[in-house]
C-alpha positions, 0 to 999 in steps of 0.5 A: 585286922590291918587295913590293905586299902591304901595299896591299889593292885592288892585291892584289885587282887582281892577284889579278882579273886572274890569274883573268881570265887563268886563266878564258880560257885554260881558256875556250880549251882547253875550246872546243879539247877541244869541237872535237875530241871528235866525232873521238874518238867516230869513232875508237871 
């Protein structure tokens, strides 16, 4: 694997683009969690 670390602004790309993808993802699960929160409240 070839190392991209001695190049600043790739670094800080990759590094945008992973928390690009972390934030959706978690964006995604919070929506799915939002939607099933009133089915909990009805199994009390």
């Amino acid at each position: 694997m070839k190392s991209c670390f001695h190049d600043p602004e790739t670094v800080r790309e990759a590094y945008r683009q992973s928390t690009e993808n972390l934030k959706s993802h978690m964006q995604r699960q919070w929506s799915l969690v939002g939607g099933m929160a009133g089915t909990f409240r009805e199994m009390e």
